[in-house]
N, C-alpha and C positions, 0 to 999 in steps of 0.2 A: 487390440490388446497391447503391441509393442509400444505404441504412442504413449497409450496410459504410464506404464510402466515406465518409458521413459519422460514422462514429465513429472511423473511422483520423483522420479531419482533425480532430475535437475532442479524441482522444487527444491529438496535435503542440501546439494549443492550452495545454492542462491542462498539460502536462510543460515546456513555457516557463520556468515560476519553478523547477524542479523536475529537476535535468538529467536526460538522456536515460539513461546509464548506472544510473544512480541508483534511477529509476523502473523499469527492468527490471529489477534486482535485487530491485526491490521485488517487482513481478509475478513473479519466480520463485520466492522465498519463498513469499509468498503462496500462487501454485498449487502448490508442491509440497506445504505443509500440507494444504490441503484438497484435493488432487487434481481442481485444477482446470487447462485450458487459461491459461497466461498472457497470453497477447492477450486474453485475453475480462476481462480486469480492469482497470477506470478506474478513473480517481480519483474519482469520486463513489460509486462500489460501497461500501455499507455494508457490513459484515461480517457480519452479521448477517442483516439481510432480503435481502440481493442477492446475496451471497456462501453462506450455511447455516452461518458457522461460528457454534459455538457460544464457553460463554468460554474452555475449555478450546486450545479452537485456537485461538482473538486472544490466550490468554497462551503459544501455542507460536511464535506468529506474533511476537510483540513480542520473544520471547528471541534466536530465529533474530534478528531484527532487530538486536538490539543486539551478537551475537557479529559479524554480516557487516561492519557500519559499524563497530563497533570504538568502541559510544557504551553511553551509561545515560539511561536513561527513567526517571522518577521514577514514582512508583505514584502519584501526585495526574494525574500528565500520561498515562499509563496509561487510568485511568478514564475522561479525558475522548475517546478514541480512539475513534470509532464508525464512520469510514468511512476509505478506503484515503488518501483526502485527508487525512485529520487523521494518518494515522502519517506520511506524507509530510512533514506539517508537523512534526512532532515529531523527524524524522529531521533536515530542514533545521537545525532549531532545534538540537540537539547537536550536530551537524557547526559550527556556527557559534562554538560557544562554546571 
């Protein structure tokens, strides 16, 4: 129960810079590629080691991304993408410009 608890309140933390909307979308992408539960996804979640995708799903993962938000990821900014925080940043970062 404390764990719980404490990753719902560090989830609200993490999604501060990051709107709320934004971030679930992200988590539903997310889990619907890898068929995973979307609550169980943070921002610090590699994709890789924490997550199982391999690169095949972070490059099905980045496309959903880019068709949802209505953005382009560069393939330099692509590469550097290794946990759910860094497409988060990336997602920021388009939306901004």
């Amino acid at each position: 129960m404390w764990q719980r608890t404490k990753k719902q309140g560090s989830a609200r933390n993490q999604k501060g810079w990051f709107k709320r909307m934004e971030f679930e979308k992200l988590q539903a992408i997310i889990g619907e590629v890898l068929n995973l539960d979307p609550d169980e996804i943070s921002m610090d979640a590699a994709f890789g080691d924490d997550l199982g995708a391999d690169s095949l799903d972070v490059f099905q993962i980045m496309m959903r991304i880019e068709e949802e938000f209505g953005i382009r990821i560069s393939n330099e900014a692509l590469e550097q993408i290794i946990t759910v925080s860094d497409a988060a940043e990336q997602i920021k970062h388009a939306l901004s410009e």
